[in-house]
N, C-alpha and C positions, 0 to 999 in steps of 0.2 A: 881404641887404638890397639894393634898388632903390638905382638913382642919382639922386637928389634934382636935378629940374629945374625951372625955371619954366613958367609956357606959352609954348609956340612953334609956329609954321607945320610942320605934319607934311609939306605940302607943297613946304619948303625944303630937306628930305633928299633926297637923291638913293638910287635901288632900288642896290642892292650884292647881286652874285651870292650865294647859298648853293645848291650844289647845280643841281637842274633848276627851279630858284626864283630867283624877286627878292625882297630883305625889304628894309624902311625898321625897324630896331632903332631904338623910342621909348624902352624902358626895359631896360638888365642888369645885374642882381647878379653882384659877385662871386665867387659860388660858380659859377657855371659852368652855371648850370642856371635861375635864375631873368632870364625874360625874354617882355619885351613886344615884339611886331612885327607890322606890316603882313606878309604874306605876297601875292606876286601869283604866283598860276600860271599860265601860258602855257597857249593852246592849246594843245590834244590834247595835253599831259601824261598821262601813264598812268605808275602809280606799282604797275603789277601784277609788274613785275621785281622788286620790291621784299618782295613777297608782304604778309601780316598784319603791321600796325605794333604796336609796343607800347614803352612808352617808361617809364622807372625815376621819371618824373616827374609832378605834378598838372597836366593840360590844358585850358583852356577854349580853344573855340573858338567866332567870332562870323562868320558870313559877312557880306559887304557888297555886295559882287557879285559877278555872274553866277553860273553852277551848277557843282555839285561831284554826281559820281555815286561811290555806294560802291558798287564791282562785289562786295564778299560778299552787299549783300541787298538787290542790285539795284534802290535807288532812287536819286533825283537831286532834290537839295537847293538851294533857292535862298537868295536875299538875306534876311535874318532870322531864320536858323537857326543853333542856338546848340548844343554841347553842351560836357559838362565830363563828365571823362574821370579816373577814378583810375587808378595807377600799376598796369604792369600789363592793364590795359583793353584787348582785343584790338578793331582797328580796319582800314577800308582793306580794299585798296587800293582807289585812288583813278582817275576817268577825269575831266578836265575837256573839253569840245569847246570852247569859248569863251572860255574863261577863267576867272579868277576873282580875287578879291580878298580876306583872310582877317584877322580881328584873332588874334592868337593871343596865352593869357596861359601860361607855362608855371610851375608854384611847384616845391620843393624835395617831395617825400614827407614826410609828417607836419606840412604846415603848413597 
């Protein structure tokens, strides 16, 4: 289960390190795995150390800005592209030049 909020300025959170990332966490469940956040990735991020993602979890993602390139089938994605991803789901790796900025919803498997 999410954490039950009213509305508020997303604006009024401050970016908090995860990783080679900045996230503003809008919404986390308790279970450890269900969570709403802004994602901003920094210039020239390259997430190919990383190799092929795949996550135990359901993914939706919503870009907002700037572009994201997936170096497996070498295209580059802008502001309005969406996907949603089952668990499992091979993805990535990732190159941004510019940046970018990400809605990510992540849910529990099976829901």
């Amino acid at each position: 289960m999410r954490d039950e909020m009213g509305l508020f300025e997303v604006e009024s959170l401050p970016w908090q390190p995860d990783g080679a990332i900045q996230e503003k966490v809008l919404s986390r469940g308790s279970d450890g795995v269900t969570l709403t956040r802004l994602a901003w990735w920094p210039a020239e991020l390259d997430t190919s150390q990383d190799g092929v993602i795949r996550h135990s979890y359901h993914e939706e993602v919503y870009l907002l800005e700037g572009y994201l390139t997936d170096l497996t089938l070498s295209q580059t994605f802008g502001p309005g592209c969406y996907t949603s991803r089952r668990p499992g789901m091979p993805h990535g790796p990732y190159r941004t030049d510019a940046g970018c900025v990400l809605l990510e919803i992540r849910t529990p498997r099976g829901l």
